[in-house]
C-alpha positions in Angstrom: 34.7 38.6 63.6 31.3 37.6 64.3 29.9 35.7 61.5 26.7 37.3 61.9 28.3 40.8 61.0 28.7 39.2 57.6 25.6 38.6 56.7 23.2 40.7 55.1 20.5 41.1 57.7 16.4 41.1 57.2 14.8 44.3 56.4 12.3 45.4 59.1 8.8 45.8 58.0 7.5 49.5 58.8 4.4 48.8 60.4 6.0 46.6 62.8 9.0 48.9 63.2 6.0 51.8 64.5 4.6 48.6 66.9 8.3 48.2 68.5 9.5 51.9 68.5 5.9 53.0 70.3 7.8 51.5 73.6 10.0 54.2 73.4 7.5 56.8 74.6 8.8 58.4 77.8 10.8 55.5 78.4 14.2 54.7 79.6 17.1 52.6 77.5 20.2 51.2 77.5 22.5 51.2 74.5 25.2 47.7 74.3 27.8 46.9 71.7 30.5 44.8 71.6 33.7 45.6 70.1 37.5 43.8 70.9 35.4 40.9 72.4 34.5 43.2 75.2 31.1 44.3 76.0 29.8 48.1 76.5 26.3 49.3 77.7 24.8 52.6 79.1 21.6 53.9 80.2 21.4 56.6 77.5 18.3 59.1 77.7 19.1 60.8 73.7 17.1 58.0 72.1 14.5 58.6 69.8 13.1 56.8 66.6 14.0 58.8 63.3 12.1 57.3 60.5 9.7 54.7 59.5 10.9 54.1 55.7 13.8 52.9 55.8 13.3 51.9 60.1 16.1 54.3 62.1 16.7 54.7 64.9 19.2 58.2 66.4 21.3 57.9 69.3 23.2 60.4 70.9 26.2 59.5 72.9 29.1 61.4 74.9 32.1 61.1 73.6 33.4 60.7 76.7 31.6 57.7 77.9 34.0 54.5 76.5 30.5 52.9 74.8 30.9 56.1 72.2 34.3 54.6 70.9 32.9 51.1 70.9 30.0 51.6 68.9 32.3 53.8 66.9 34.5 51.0 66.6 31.9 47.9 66.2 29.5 50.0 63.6 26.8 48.5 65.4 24.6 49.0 68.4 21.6 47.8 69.9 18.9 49.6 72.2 17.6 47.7 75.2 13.6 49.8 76.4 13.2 48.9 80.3 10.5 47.9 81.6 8.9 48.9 84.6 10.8 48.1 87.9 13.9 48.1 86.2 15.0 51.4 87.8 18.0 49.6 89.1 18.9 48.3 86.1 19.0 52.2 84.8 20.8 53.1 87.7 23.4 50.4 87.3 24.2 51.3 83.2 24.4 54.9 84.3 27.3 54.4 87.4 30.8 53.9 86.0 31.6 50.8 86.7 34.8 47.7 85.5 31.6 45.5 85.0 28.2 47.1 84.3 26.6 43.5 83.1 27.3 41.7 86.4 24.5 40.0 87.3 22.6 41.1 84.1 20.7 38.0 81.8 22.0 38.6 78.5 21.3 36.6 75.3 23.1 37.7 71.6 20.9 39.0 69.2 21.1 39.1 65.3 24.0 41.2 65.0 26.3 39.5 67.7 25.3 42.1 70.4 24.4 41.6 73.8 21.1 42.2 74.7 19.3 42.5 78.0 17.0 39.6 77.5 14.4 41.3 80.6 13.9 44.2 78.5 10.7 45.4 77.3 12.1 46.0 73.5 14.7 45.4 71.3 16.4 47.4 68.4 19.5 46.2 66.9 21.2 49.0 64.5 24.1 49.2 61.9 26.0 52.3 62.2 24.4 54.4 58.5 26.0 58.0 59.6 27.8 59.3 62.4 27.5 63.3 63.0 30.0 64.4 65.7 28.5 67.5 67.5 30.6 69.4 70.0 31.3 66.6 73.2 28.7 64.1 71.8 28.2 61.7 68.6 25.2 61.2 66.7 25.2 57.5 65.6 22.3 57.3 63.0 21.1 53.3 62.7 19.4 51.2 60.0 17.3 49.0 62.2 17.9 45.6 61.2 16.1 43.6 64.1 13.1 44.9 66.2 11.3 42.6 69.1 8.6 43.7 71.7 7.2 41.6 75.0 4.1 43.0 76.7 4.3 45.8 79.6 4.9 49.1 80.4 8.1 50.8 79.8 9.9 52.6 82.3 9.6 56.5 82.4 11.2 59.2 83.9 9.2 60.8 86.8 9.6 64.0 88.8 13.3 63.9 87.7 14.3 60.0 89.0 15.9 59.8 85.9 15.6 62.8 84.0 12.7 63.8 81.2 13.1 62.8 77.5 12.5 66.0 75.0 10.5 64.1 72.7 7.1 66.6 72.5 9.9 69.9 72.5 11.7 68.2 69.6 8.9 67.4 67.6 7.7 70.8 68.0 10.8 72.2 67.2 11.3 70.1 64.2 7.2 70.9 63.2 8.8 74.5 63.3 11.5 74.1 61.1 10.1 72.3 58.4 7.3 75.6 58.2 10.1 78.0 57.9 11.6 75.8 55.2 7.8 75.1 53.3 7.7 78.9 53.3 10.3 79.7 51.9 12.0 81.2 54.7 15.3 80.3 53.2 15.7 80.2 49.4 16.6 77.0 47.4 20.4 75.5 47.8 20.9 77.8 50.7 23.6 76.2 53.1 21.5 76.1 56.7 24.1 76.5 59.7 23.0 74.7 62.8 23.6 77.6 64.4 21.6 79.7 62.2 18.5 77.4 62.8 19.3 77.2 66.4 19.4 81.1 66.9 16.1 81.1 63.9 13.9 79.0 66.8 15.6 80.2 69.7 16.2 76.6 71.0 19.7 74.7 72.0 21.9 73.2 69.4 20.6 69.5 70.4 17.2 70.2 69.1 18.1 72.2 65.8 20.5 69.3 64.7 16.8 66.7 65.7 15.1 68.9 63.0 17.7 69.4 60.7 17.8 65.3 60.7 14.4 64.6 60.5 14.0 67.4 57.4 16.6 65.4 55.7 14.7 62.5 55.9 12.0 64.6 54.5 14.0 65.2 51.2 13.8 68.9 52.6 17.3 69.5 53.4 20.7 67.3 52.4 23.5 66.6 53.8 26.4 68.0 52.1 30.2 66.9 52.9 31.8 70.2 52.4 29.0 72.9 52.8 27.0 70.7 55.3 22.9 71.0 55.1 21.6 72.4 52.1 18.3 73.5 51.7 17.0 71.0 48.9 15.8 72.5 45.3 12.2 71.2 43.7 10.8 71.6 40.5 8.4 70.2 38.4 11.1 67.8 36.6 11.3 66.3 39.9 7.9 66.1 40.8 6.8 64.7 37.5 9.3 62.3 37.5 8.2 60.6 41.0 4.6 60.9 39.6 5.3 58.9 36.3 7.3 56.2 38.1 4.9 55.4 40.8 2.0 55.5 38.0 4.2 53.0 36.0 4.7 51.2 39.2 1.2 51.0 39.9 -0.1 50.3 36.4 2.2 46.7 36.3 0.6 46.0 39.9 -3.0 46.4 38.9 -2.2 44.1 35.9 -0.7 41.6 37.8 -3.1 41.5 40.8 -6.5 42.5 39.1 -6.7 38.4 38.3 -6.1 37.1 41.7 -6.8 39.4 44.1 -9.1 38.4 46.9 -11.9 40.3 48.4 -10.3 40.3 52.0 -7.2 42.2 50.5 -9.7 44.6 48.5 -11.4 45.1 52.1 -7.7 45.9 53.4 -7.6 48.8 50.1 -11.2 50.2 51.5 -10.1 50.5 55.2 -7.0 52.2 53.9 -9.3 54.6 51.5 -11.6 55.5 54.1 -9.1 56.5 56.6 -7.3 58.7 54.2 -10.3 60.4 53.0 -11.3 61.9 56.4 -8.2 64.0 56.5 -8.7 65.6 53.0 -12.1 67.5 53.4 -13.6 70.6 51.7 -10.3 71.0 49.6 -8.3 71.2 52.5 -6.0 69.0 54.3 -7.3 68.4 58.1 -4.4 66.6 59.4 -1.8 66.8 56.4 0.9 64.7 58.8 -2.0 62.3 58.6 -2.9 62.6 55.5 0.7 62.0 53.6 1.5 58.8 56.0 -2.6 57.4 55.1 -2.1 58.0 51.0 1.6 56.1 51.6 -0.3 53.2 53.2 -2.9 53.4 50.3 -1.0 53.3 47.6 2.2 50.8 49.0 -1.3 48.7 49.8 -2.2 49.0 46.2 1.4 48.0 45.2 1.2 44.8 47.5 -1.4 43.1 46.3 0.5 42.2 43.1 2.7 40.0 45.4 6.0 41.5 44.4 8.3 42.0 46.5 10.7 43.6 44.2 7.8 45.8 42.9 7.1 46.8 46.2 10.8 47.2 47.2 11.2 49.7 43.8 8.1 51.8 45.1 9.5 52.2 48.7 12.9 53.7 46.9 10.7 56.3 45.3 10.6 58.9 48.6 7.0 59.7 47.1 6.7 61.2 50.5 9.2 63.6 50.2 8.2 64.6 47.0 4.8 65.0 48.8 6.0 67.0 51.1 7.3 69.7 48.9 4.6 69.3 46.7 1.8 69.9 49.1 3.2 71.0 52.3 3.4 74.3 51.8 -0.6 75.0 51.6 -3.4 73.2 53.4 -6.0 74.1 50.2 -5.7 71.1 48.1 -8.2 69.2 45.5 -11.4 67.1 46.9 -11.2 65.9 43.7 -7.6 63.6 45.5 -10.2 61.6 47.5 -12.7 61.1 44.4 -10.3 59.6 42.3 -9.0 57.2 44.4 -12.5 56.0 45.6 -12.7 55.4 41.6 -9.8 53.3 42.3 -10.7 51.3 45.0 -14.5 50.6 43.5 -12.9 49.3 40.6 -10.6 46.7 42.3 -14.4 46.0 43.9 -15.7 45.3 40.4 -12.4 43.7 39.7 -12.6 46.2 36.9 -8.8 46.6 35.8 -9.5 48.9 32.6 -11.6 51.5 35.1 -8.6 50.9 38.1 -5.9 52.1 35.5 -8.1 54.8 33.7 -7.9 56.0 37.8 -4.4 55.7 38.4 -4.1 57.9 35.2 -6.1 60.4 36.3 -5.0 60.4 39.7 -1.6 61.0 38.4 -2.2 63.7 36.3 -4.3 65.3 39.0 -0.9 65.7 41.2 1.1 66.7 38.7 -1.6 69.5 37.7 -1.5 70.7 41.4 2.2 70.8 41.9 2.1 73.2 38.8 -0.3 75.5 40.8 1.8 75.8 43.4 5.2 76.3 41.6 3.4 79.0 39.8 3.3 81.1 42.7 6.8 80.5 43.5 8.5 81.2 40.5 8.6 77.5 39.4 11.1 76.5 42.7 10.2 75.1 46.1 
């Protein structure tokens, strides 16, 4: 056994997990593991970053290529971004072959894997979930190490090596999640992948992408018997995820009202100010844009107490799920969002922690007096 498979390995920050996964843009990979002391790789194309919080990656892998088993078999797997004029290389981890790491520079990475040390990017994985779907396995990976060199990676062109369907999934999974905000399908409904498949007239491969990503999204759940379940919200839940992230936020502002410095309250006012741009008029302009700005607001806010435990416990709250249901479903919304939190932010200025708190309050009872708007016109479920 590899003694680093032992180990609990780093988390990976999220903003630096966006920095490394951005290589994976049109680009071209090969997937290693090791398992029985032998070493597997492929040039796999069904590669694509799943979430931000916790850092995932999802590969899809043929069942009948042997590095399916192995990675089966290891529980761990690392993805290798080429660079530019390493079309060979490609070429080389796609031909079946009794040694496709001959003349390859390797070096081991965190997890005992072989990497290929030219590569533009590195994402080592543990094995979280595997999904087996008809010839292929879905191996769903908690990135536990994530690297990045300069250049360009290497993209498919005019079919060299085939186009990724990251743009078509995306749209397909943007899809999805409208039919589920409008309540296409009722809470606690079970959600075939067929169903959803037929529902957006697309292939199997890209209804299972959005059913993923929705899970993610605390929209749908996986369930063992009855498999994905449209998930049920109500305004327990919501004030629940509220309360705790007021609570959290209350013990931060105590903590770092004392000691915070004014560059860190310039970091809270960048993060303000680009949040507030996409809530305009009482109405969301970008509301993608406008969930993942008020996360970075308010885990900044969380931060600056210097608590890593405290910032840990607000990351487990999936206050962007909750979000998500809460808000997703409309794009009319409050103005009044954006003036609270400018309340918030000039009182960390004034190092003024009764007015900060006084804001948090406020701001809190704000959402939990719009998600009661919107339940009321659903008969109190999302």
């Amino acid at each position: 056994m590899n003694p680093a498979s032992t180990n609990t390995p780093p988390s990976v920050d999220a903003a630096h997990f966006r920095h490394v996964v951005g290589h994976l843009a049109s680009g071209v990979t090969v997937i290693t593991t090791e398992a029985g002391a032998k070493r597997h790789g492929m040039t796999a194309s069904s590669v694509t970053s799943l979430s931000l919080d916790p850092p995932m990656m999802l590969a899809c892998i043929n069942n009948a290529v042997p590095t399916a088993a192995a990675v089966s078999a290891a529980g761990r797997y690392a993805v290798n971004v080429l660079s530019e004029g390493q079309g060979d290389l490609a070429r080389q981890f796609a031909t079946a072959s009794s040694d496709k790491f001959r003349r390859v520079a390797l070096h081991t990475g965190a997890l005992g894997l072989p990497l290929l040390t030219d590569a533009l990017a590195h994402l080592e994985c543990e094995v979280a979930e595997t999904v087996v779907g008809g010839t292929h396995t879905i191996f769903l990976g908690r990135v536990v190490s994530a690297t990045a060199g300069k250049g360009q990676p290497l993209t498919y062109f005019r079919g060299g090596f085939g186009r990724f369907a990251f743009a078509r999934d995306d749209e397909v999974y943007g899809r999805a999640r409208e039919l589920i905000l409008s309540r296409v399908y009722p809470a606690d409904y079970t959600l075939p992948l067929e169903e959803l498949a037929i529902q957006l007239d697309v292939d199997e491969a890209a209804a299972f992408y959005a059913l993923t990503r929705l899970s993610l999204d605390g929209l749908v759940y996986r369930d063992s018997e009855r498999g994905y379940v449209i998930a049920p919200f109500d305004v327990r839940t919501s004030d629940e995820t509220f309360d705790a992230r007021l609570a959290i936020e209350l013990g931060a502002i105590a903590l770092a009202m004392h000691r915070v410095t004014d560059d860190e309250v310039a970091e809270l006012r960048r993060r303000f100010d680009a949040m507030a741009v996409l809530l305009v008029g009482d109405r969301f302009v970008d509301f993608h844009g406008y969930l993942d700005a008020n996360y970075d607001f308010h885990e900044h806010l969380v931060a600056l107490a210097g608590n890593p435990l405290l910032t840990a416990t607000f990351g487990r709250l999936g206050i962007k799920s909750v979000m998500t249901r809460s808000f997703g479903s409309t794009p009319a919304t409050s103005q009044k969002f954006v003036e609270v939190q400018e309340r918030l932010v000039k009182a960390f200025e004034q190092r003024d922690a009764s007015a900060a708190k006084q804001a948090a309050v406020d701001y809190c009872e704000l959402a939990k007096e719009r998600v009661r708007e919107i339940l009321s016109c659903t008969g109190g479920r999302l």
